[in-house]
Structures are given as structure tokens and as C-alpha cells.
N, C-alpha and C positions, 0 to 999 in steps of 0.2 A: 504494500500500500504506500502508496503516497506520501510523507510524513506522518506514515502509521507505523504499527507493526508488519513487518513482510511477510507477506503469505505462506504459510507454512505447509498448507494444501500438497506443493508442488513440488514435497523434494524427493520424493521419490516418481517412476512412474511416467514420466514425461518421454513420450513418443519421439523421436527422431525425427525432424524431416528431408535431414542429409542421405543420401545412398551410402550404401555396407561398404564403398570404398572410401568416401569421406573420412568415414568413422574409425579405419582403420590407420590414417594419416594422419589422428588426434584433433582432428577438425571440429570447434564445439559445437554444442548439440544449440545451435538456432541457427534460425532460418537464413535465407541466403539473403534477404531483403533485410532485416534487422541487425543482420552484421555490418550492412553496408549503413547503416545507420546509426551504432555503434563506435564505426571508427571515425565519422563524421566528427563526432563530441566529443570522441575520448581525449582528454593529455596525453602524449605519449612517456612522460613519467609518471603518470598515476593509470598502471595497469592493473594492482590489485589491491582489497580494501587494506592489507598489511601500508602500501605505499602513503592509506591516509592518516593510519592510524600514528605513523612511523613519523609523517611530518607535520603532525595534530591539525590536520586539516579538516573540514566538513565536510559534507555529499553535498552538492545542488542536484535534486533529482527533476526530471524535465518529462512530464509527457508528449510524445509525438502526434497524440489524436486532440486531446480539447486544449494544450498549451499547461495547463497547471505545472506550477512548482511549489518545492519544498525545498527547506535544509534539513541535512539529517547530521546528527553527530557522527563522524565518523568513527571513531574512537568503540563507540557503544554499535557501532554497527557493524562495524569488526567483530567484536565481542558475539555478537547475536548468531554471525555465521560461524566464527571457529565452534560455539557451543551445538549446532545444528549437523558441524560436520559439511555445511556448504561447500562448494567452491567459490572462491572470494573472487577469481577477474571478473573483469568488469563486461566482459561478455556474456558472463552468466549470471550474475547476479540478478538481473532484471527474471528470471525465471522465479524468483522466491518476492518480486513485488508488486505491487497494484496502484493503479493511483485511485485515489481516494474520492476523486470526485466520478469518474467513468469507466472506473475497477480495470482497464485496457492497461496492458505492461507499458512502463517507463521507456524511453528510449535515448534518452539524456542522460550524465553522469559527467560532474565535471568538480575537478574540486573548487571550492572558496575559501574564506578564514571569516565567512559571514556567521554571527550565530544561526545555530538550530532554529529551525520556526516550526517544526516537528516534533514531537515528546513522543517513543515507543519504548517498550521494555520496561526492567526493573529502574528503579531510581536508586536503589540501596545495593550493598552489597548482600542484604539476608535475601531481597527478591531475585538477585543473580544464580544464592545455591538453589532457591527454590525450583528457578527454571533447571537447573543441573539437574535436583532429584524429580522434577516430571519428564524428563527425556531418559534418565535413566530406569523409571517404570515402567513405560511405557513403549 
């Protein structure tokens, strides 16, 4: 989501739409049209969420269908995917979010040093292990 929590829906289970030979030249798993929109926005130093956490940077997340934005901490968004087991480039990431206002995947990702305008996750460190022990139950 959008300056939400990321969809968590999505991390297993997600269909290819690359062919078995893509896949086997570690080609990530989106589409051929969203990659090409992907590298439009990307930094070329901020290829994974470590890179924002590493230079306490923020997310500007961008929708491609109605324009919405958000800032996301990155730091705590790092956090969300190491704990999920995600993969953190920035090509994949938009598989684990939504925006918030027309639930359609992100397609923007750029860092800033703007504050958050988004609040998801725990706030504390007691609701960090919480999340630890509901992944580890379930």
C-alpha cells in the first residue's frame, strides 16, 4: 500500500509472466512493461532497500495509474522486508505494495531525505518482536 503497510497477500504464489528461459537467466519475476518503468525512476545507487537504509534515506513511492504519493521511512521499510524474508530490489518490491488510494502496484521508487508522510508497522520495539513471533506461528 501506498504509505501503508505492504501487502503481504503477495509473497508467496505470484505467477511469472516471463518464459522458463527468462527465469532461468535470473530475470525478475515482473512484467516486461513495469521493468521498463522501473528503470525509468530508479537511482542507479539506490538499487536495494539495504542502499536506503545504509544512507538513512526515505522511499518517495509514486503511483503510475492515478499519480499518488507517499514517503515511507526507509529504514523501517527495510526492516518490514528483511523480517518477511522479501527480496528488497527495487524491482521487486512493488510486488509486496498497493497504493492506497486505487490499490494498483507502485511504479515509482526514488529516494529523498523528505520526512515520512506515511506511518506503517510497529512504532516500538515490543511491536517489532510481536511481528517476529506472528511470522514465526504462522
Amino acid at each position: 500500500m501506498l504509505g501503508g503497510l505492504p501487502d503481504a497477500s503477495n509473497a508467496r504464489g505470484v505467477s511469472s509472466p516471463l518464459s522458463s528461459r527468462d527465469r532461468s537467466i535470473g530475470v525478475p519475476r515482473v512484467s516486461r512493461a513495469r521493468k521498463a518503468d522501473y528503470r525509468a525512476v530508479m537511482d542507479p545507487e539506490f538499487t536495494r532497500l539495504e542502499d536506503y537504509r545504509v544512507r538513512r534515506m526515505n522511499m518517495r513511492v509514486e503511483c503510475g495509474n492515478c499519480g499518488h504519493a507517499g514517503v515511507l521511512d526507509g529504514e523501517k521499510l527495510w526492516r518490514w522486508f528483511v523480517l518477511h524474508r522479501w527480496k528488497s530490489s527495487l524491482d521487486q518490491i512493488g510486488d509486496h505494495m498497493r497504493c492506497s488510494v486505487c490499490q494498483r502496484r507502485p511504479t515509482g521508487f526514488t529516494p529523498t531525505s523528505d520526512p515520512p508522510t506515511r506511518d506503517f508497522g510497529p512504532s516500538d520495539e515490543l511491536g517489532w518482536k510481536a511481528v517476529v513471533r506472528r511470522l514465526r506461528a504462522g
